[in-house]
PLY file of the C-alpha trace (Angstrom):
ply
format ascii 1.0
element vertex 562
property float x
property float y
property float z
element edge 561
property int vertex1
property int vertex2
end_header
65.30 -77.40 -14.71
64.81 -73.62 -16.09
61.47 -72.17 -17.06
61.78 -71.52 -20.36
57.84 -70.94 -22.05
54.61 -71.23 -21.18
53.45 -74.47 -24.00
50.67 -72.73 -25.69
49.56 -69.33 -24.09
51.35 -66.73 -26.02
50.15 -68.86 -29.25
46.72 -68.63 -28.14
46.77 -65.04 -27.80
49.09 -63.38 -29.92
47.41 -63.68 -33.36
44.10 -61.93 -31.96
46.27 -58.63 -31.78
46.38 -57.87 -35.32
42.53 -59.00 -35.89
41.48 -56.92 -33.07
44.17 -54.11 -32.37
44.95 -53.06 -36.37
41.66 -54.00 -37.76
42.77 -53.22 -41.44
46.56 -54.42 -41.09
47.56 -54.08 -44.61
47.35 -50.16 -44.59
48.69 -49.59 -40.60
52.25 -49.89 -38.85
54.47 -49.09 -36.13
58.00 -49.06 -36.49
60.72 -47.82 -34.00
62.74 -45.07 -35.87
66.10 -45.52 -34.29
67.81 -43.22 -36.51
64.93 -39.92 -35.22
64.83 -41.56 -31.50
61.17 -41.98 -31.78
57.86 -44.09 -32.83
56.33 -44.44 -36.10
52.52 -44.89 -36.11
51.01 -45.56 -39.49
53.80 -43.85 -40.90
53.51 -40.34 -38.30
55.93 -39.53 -35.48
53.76 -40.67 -32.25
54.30 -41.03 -28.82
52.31 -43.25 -26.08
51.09 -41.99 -22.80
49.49 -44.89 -21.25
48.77 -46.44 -18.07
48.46 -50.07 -16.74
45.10 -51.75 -15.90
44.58 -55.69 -15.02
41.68 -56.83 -16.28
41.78 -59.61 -13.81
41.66 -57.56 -10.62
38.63 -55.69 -12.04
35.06 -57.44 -12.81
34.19 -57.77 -16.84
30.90 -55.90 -16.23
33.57 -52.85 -14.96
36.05 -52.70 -17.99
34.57 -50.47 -20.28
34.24 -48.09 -17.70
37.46 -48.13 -16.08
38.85 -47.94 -19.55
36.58 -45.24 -20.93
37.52 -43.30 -17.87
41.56 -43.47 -18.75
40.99 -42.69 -22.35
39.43 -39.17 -21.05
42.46 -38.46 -19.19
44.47 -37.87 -21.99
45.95 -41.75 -22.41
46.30 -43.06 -26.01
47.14 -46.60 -24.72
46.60 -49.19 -21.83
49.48 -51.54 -20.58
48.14 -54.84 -19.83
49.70 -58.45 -18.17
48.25 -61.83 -18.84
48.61 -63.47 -15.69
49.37 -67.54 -17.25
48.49 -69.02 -13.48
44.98 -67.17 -14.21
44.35 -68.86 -18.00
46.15 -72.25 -17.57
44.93 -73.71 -13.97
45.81 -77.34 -14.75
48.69 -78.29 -17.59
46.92 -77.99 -20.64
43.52 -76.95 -19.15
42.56 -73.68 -20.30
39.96 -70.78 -19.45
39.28 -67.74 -21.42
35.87 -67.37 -20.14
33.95 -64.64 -18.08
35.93 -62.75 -16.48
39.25 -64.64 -18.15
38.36 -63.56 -21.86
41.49 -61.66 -22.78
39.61 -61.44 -26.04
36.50 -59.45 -24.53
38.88 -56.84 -22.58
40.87 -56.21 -26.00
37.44 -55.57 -27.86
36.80 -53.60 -25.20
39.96 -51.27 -25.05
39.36 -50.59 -29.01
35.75 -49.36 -28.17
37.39 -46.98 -25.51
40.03 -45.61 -28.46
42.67 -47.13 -26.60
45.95 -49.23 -28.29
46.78 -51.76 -26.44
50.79 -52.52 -24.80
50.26 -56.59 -24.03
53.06 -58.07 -21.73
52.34 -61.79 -21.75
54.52 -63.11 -19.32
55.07 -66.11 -18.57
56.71 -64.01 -15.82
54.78 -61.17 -15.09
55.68 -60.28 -10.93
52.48 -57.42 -10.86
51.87 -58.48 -6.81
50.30 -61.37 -8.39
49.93 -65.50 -6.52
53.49 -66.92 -8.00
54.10 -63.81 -10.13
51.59 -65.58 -12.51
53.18 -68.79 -12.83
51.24 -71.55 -12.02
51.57 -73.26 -8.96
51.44 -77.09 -10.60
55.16 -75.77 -11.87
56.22 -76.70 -8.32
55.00 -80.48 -8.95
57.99 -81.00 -11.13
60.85 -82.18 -9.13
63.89 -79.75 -8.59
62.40 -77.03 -10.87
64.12 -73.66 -10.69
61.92 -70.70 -11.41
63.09 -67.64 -13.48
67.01 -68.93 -13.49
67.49 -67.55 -17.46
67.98 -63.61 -17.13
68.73 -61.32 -13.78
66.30 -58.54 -13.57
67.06 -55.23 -15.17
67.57 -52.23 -12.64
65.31 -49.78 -14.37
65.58 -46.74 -12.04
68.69 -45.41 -13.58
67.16 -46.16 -17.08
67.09 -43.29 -18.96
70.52 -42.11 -17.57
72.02 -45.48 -18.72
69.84 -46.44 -21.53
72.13 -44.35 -24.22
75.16 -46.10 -22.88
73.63 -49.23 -24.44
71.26 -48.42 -27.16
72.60 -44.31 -28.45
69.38 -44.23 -30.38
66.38 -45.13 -30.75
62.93 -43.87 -28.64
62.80 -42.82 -24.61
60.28 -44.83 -22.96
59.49 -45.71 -18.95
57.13 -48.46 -19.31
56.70 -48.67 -15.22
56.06 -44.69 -14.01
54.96 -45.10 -10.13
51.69 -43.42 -9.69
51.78 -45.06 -6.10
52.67 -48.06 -4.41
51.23 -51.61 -3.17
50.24 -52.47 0.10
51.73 -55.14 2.94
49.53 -56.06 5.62
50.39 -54.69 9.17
52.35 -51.70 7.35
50.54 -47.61 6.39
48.69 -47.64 2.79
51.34 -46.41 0.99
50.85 -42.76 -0.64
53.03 -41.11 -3.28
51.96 -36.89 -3.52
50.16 -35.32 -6.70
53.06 -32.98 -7.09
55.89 -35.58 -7.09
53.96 -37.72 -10.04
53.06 -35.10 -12.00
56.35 -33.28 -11.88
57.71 -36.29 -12.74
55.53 -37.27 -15.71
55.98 -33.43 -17.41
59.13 -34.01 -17.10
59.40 -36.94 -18.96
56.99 -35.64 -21.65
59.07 -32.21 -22.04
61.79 -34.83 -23.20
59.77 -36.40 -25.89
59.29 -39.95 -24.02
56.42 -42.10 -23.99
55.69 -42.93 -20.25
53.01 -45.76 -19.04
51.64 -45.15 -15.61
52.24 -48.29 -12.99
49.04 -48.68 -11.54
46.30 -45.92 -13.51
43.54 -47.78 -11.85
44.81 -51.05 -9.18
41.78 -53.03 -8.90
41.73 -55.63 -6.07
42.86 -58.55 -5.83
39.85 -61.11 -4.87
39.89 -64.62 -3.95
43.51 -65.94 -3.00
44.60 -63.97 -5.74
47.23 -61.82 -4.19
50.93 -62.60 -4.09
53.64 -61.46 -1.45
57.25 -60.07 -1.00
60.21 -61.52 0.52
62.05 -58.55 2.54
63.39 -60.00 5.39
60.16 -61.33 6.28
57.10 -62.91 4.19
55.12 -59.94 3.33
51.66 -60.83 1.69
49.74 -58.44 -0.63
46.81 -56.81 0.81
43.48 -57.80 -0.60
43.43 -53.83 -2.05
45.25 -52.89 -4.85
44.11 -49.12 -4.66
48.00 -48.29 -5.59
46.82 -44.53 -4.80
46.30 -44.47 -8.34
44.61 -42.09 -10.28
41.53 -44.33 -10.81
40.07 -45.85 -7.27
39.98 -49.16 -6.51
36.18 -47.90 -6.88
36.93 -46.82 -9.94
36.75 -43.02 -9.02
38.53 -40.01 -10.78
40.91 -38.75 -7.93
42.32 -34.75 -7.30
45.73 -37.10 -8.63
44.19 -37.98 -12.05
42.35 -34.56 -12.91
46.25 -32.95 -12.13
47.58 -35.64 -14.58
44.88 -34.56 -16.92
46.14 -31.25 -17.14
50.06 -32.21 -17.73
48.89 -34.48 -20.87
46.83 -31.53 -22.07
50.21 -29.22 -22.45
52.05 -31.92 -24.64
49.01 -33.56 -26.28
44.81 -33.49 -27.13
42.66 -34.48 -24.35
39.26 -35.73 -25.23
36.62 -33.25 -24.70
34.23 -33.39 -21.91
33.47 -34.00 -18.45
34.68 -37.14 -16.34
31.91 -39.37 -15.17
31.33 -38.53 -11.72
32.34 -41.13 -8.65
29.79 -44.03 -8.71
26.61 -44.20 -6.25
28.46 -45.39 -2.44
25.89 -47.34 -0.25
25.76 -47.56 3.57
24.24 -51.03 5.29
23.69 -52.34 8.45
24.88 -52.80 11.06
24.04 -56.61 10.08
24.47 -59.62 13.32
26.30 -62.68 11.91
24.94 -66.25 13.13
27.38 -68.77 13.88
27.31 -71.87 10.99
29.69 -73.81 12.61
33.18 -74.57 13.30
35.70 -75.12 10.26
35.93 -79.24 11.31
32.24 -80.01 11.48
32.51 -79.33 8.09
35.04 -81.87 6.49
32.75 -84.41 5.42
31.44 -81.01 2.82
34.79 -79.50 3.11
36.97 -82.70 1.46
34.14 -84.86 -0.11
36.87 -87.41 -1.38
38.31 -87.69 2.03
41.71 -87.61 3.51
45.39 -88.22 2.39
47.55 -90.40 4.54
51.05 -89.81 4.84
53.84 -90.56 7.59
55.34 -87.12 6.88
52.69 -84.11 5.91
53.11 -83.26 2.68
53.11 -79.70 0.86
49.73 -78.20 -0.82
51.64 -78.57 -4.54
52.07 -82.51 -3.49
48.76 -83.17 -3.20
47.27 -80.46 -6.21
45.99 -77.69 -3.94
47.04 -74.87 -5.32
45.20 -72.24 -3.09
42.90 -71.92 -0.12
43.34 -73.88 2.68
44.26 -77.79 4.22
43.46 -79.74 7.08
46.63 -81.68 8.59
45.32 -84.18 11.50
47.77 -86.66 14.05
47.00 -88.11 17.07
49.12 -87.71 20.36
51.41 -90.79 20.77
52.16 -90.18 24.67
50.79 -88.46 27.11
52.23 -84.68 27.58
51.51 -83.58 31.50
53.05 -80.05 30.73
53.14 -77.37 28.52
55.41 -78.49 25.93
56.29 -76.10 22.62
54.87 -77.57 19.45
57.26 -75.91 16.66
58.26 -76.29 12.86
61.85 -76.96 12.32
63.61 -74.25 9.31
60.73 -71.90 9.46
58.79 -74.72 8.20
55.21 -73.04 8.33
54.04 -71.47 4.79
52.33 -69.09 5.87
49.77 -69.42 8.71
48.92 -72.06 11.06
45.84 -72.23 13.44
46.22 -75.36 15.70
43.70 -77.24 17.74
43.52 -79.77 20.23
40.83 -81.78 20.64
38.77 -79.49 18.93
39.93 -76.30 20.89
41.76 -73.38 19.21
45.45 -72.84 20.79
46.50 -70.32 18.89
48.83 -69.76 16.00
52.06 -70.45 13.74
53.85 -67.86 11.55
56.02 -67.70 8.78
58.99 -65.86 10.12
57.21 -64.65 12.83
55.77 -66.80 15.80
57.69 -70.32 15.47
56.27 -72.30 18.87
53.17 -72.56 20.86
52.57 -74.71 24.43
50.83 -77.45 24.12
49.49 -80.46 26.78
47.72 -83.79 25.75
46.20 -87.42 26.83
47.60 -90.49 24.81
45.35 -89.84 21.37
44.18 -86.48 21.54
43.72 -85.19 18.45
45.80 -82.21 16.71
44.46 -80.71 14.11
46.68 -77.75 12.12
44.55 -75.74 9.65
47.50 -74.25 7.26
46.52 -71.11 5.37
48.53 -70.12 1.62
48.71 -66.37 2.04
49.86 -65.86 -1.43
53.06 -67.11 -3.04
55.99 -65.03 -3.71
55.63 -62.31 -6.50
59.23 -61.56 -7.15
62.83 -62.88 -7.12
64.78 -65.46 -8.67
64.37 -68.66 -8.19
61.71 -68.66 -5.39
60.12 -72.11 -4.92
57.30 -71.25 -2.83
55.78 -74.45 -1.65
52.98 -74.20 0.55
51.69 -76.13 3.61
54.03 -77.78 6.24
56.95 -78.29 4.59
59.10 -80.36 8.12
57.37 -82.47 10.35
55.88 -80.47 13.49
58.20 -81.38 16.77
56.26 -81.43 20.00
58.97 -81.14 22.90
61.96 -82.89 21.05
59.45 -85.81 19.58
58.79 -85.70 15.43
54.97 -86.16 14.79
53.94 -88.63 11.98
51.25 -90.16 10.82
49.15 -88.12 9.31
46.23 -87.06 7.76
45.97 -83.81 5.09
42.36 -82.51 4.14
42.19 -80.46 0.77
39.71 -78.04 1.65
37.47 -76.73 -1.17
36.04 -73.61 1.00
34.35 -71.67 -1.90
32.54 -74.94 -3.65
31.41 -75.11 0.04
29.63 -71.42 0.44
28.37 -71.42 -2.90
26.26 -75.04 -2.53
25.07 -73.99 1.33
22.35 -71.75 2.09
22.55 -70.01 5.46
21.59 -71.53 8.57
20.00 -74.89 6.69
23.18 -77.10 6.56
23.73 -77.16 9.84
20.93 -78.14 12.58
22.83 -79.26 15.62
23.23 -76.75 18.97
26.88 -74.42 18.15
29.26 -73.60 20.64
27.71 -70.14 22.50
31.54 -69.01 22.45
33.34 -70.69 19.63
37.52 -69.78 19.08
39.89 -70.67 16.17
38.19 -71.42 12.67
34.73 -71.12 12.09
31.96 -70.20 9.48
29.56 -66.94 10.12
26.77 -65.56 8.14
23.63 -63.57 7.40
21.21 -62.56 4.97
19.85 -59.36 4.03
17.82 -57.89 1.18
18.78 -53.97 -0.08
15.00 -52.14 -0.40
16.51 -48.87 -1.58
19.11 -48.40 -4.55
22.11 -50.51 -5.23
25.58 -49.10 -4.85
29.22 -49.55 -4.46
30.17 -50.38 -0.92
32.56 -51.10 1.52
32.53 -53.78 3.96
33.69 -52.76 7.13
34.44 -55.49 9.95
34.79 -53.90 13.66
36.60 -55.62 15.95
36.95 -59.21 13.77
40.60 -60.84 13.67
41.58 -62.43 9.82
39.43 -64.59 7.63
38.10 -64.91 4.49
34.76 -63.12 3.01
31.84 -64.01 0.30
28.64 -62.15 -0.74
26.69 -64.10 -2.77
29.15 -67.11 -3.66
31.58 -64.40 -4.80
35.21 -64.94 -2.74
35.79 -60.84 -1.97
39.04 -61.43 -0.41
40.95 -61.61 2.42
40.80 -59.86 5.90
43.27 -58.57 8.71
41.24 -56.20 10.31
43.71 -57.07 13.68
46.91 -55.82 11.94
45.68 -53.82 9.12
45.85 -51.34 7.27
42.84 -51.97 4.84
40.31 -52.25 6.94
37.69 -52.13 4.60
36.22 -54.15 1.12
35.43 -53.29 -1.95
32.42 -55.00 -2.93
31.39 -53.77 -6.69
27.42 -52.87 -7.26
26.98 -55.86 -9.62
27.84 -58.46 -6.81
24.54 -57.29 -4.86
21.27 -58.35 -5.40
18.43 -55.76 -5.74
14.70 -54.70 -5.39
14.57 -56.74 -2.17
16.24 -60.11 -2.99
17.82 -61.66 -0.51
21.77 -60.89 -0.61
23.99 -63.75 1.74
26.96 -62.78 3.05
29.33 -65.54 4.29
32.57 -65.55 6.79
35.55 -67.67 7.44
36.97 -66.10 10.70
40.18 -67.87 11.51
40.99 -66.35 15.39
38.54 -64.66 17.00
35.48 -62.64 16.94
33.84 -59.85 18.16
30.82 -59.81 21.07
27.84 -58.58 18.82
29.60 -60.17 15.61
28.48 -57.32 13.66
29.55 -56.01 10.13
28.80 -53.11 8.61
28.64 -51.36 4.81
30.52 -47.98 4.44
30.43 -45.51 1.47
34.28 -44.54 2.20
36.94 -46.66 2.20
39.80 -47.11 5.05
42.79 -48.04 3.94
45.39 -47.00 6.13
44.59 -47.87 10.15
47.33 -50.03 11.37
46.99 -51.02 15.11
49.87 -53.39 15.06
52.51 -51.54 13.90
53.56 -48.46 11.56
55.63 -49.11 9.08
56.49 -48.43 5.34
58.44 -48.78 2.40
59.74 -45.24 0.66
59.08 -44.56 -2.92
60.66 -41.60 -3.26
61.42 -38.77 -0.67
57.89 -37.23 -1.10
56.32 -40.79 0.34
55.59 -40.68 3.77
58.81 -41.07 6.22
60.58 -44.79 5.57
63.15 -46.85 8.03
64.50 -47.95 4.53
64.67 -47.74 1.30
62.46 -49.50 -1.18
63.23 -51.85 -3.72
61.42 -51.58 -6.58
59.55 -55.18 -6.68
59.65 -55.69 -10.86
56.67 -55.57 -11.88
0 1
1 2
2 3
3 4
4 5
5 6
6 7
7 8
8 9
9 10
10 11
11 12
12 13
13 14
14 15
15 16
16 17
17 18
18 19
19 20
20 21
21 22
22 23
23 24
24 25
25 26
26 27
27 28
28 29
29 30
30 31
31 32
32 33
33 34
34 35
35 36
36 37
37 38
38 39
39 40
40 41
41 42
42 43
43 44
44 45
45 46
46 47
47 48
48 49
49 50
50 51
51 52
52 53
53 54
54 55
55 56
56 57
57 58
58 59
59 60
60 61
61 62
62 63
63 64
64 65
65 66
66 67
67 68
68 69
69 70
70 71
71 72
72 73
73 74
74 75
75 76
76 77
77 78
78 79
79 80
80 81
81 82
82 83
83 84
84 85
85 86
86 87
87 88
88 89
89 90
90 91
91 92
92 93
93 94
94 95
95 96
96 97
97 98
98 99
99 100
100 101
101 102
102 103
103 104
104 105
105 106
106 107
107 108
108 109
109 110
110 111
111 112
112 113
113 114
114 115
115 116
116 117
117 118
118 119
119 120
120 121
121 122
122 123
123 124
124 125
125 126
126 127
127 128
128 129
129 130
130 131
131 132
132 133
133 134
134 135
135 136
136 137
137 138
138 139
139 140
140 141
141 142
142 143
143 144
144 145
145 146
146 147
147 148
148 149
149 150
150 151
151 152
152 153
153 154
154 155
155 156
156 157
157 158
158 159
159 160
160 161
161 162
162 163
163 164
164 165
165 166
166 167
167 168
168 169
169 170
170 171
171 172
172 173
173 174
174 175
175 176
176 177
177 178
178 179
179 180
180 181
181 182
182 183
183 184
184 185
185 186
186 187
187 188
188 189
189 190
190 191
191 192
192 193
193 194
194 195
195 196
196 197
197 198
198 199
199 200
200 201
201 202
202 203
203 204
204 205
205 206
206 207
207 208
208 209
209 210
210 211
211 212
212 213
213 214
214 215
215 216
216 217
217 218
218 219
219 220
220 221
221 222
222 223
223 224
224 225
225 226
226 227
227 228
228 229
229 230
230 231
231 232
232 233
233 234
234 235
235 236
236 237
237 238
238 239
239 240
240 241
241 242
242 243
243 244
244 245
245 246
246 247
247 248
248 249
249 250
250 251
251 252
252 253
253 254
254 255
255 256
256 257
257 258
258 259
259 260
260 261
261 262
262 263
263 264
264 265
265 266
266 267
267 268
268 269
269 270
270 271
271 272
272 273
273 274
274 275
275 276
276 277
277 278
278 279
279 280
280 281
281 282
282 283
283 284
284 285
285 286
286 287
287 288
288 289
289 290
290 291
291 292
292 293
293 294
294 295
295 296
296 297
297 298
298 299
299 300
300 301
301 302
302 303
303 304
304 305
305 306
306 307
307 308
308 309
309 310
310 311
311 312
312 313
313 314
314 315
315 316
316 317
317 318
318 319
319 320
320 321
321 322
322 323
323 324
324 325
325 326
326 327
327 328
328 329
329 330
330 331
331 332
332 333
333 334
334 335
335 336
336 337
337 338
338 339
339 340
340 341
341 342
342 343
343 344
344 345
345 346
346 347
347 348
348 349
349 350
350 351
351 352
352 353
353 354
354 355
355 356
356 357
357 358
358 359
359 360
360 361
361 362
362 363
363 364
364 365
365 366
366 367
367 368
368 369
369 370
370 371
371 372
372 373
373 374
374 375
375 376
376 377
377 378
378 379
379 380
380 381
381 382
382 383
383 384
384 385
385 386
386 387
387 388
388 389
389 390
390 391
391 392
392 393
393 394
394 395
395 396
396 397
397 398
398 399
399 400
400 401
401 402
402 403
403 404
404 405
405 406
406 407
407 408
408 409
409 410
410 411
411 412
412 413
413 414
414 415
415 416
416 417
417 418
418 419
419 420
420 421
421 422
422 423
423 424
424 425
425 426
426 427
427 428
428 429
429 430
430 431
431 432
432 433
433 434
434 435
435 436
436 437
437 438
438 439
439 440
440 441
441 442
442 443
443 444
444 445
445 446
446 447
447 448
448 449
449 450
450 451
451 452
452 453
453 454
454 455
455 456
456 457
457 458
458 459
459 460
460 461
461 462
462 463
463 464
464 465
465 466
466 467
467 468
468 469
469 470
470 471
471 472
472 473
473 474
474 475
475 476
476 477
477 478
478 479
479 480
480 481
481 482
482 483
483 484
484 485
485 486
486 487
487 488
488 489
489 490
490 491
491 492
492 493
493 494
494 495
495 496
496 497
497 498
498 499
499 500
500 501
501 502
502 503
503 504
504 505
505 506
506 507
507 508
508 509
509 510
510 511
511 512
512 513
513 514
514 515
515 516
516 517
517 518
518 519
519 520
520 521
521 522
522 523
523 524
524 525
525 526
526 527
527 528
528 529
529 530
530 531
531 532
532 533
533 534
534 535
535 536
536 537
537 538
538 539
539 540
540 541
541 542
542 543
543 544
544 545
545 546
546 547
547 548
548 549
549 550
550 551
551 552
552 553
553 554
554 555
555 556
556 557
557 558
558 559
559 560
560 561
């Protein structure tokens, strides 16, 4: 079955564009004048220098500031995706609220002077969970994703686009300001003088050119997607691109030389940049222990377990992100260490397993495939699976979640079992510290487990960036507020951005809440940073090359259509 059209999204939003975008649409145009190989704006030869924002990996209360902050760089325009996994989480179930009104942002981009480029999707790749196709897609049986069209190789495009069209307007709507992120590989870079050589040159031939990322933005929650490049590579939580916004949403040395190309070809508004935003430094805070993950699956999966004799995928039983619970009990006795494995790479994407209670370690997508395990008769085996993000780009990738074969201990197939739906952030926003749980904690607890503090801020509120020393890979809240994903153990973000409005001030109490999936450190301490560290890899040092002025590459790149 192909893909063809999301049912009612692009009908929802396309006939605010006109309203909004060309208030007085009777008296304004644009036209492409093939015949003078440019753009007609209300009638006058114009040309677009834009660059792409996503509302969805910045908070609402941030947009008019990130976009104010491009329009006095010189841009004209902003190149936006709507991400249809983000507006439609349940067929037919809509949400254009909060920080979803698409409505607001466009209100907001007129304010800031700024025309707007929309690309709807329902395809829209951007690094984004499923490309930003819903995940219920993968409920319907045999569906095949994105079968209708191959995608375009657009690195040769203005060498090749004459071949095909011999007139008409030169335009590179994806201009690489940077690049994204995998983790255990170096923050990728990409040097001021290769972008902005690159962009003047593109101007001097009369082009419009939109800038892929002008600010990144992170991506919070479970939001992030991943590549497939001879290994599952997920996103990292940061989305900093190296763009000439911060993920903080700071002018960098990168945008101010951009500035000054626009200004040779076109008007720049007058004025100053606002400077970089207030940075705060906290703590170091101590984290108390909650509890392990499984004293918690009464809270966890209110509507209790699914039985199956096979364990079934996350899109089988409508859990789209996060994490699940799959529980068996031991059949036989195993008197030796015995590999517990996943037949055809059967693990998507992480799996922490525990016996009787007692971390053994872990399962990777194409990466660890076995661990050694021993048993009595009815021990318990409990495998917390982890969605790391689905793939953000390719053809027809169906990426189902969860166990998707029947573990194998030693050569036997384990059945029976029982999958837990785990609703983690309904969890830490209905809990207050340290009151749900009342009963004596492990002193050394391994493998899943919940962490957290409180602490008020007495002094001014700022941007910040939590920092966590010597922790393994979880999953971190302030206030109720899912900030993302960690790897501090294989980088190379190391850091958080946690936006000003998140934090509570004059001395109310702020909570700060952890999912730590491995292993923690002695004082489990935290800390907030004014800086950012993006690039300290201790596992390995690796990374994908842009161009030749991006730092040294095993191999090339391939651009990941965004």
């Amino acid at each position: 079955m192909a893909l063809k059209k999301p049912p009612c999204l692009l009908s929802l939003l396309l006939p605010f564009l006109t309203l909004l975008l060309l208030p007085r649409a009777d008296s304004r145009s644009f036209v492409v004048d093939r015949e003078h190989d440019r753009f007609l704006l209300d009638g006058a030869p114009f040309r677009y220098i834009s660059g792409s924002l996503h509302y969805f990996r910045v908070p609402r209360v941030l947009w008019a500031d990130r976009l104010l902050k491009m329009r006095l760089s010189g841009l004209n325009a902003v190149q936006v995706y709507v991400p249809w996994n983000y507006h439609e989480p349940q067929p037919g179930v809509y949400n254009f609220k909060g920080s979803r009104d698409f409505i607001a942002f466009l209100k907001e981009a007129r304010i800031a002077n700024l025309l707007v480029i929309l690309r709807p999707g329902p395809y829209i790749c951007a690094e984004w969970e499923m490309g930003g196709l819903p995940s219920w897609l993968l409920r319907i049986p045999k569906i095949h994703l994105r079968t209708s069209d191959p995608a375009d190789n657009m690195t040769k495009i203005f060498t090749l686009l004459r071949n095909y069209e011999p007139h008409g307007p030169l335009v590179n709507s994806e201009y690489y300001t940077g690049w994204l992120d995998y983790w255990g590989y170096n923050h990728s870079t990409r040097s001021i003088p290769a972008v902005t050589k690159g962009l003047e040159n593109m101007l001097q031939l009369g082009a419009s050119v939109n800038m892929y990322m002008f600010h990144g933005g992170t991506n919070f929650g479970y939001w992030n997607g991943a590549d497939e490049k001879g290994r599952f590579l997920p996103i990292t939580t940061s989305y900093d691109y190296d763009a000439p916004i911060s993920e903080a949403g700071d002018p960098t040395p990168k945008l101010f030389a951009l500035r000054n190309v626009i200004s040779k070809f076109q008007e720049v508004p007058l004025g100053p940049l606002p400077p970089p935003s207030h940075k705060m430094m906290l703590g170091p805070l101590t984290l108390q222990l909650d509890g392990n993950l499984l004293a918690f699956l009464d809270i966890l999966c209110p509507q209790g377990p699914i039985f199956s004799v096979l364990p079934m995928t996350f899109e089988a039983v409508k859990q789209d992100r996060g994490f699940m619970l799959y529980r068996t009990h031991l059949t036989y006795t195993v008197f030796e260490p015995t590999p517990l494995w996943v037949p055809n790479n059967g693990v998507h994407d992480r799996a922490y397993v525990m016996v009787d209670g007692v971390f053994q370690g872990v399962l990777e997508r194409s990466m660890k495939h076995k661990l050694l395990l021993m048993g009595k008769i009815g021990t318990k085996l409990d495998i917390l699976l982890e969605n790391m993000g689905r793939l953000s780009f390719g053809s027809n990738h169906s990426d189902f979640k969860g166990l998707l074969e029947p573990p194998v201990l030693g050569q036997t197939v384990l059945t029976e079992w029982l999958m837990f739906p785990l609703n983690v952030d309904k969890l830490v926003k209905l809990w207050f510290p340290f009151e749900l749980m009342k009963k004596a904690q492990p002193k050394f607890p391994s493998g899943p487990a919940f962490y957290s503090t409180v602490f008020p801020i007495l002094g001014s509120v700022g941007d910040t960036f939590l920092y966590l020393p010597g922790w393994t890979k979880g999953q971190v809240w302030i206030n109720g507020f899912n900030l993302g994903r960690y790897w501090t153990k294989w980088g190379p973000q190391q850091t958080l951005y946690v936006p000003r409005p998140l934090l509570l001030r004059d001395g109310a109490i702020n909570t700060i809440t952890l999912l730590e999936l491995e292993s923690t450190p002695p004082e489990c301490q935290i800390q907030f940073l004014d800086k950012p560290i993006l690039n300290s890899t201790s596992h390995r040092k690796y990374i994908y090359a842009l161009s030749a002025d991006v730092q040294s590459a095993s191999e090339p790149m391939e651009l990941s259509g965004h």
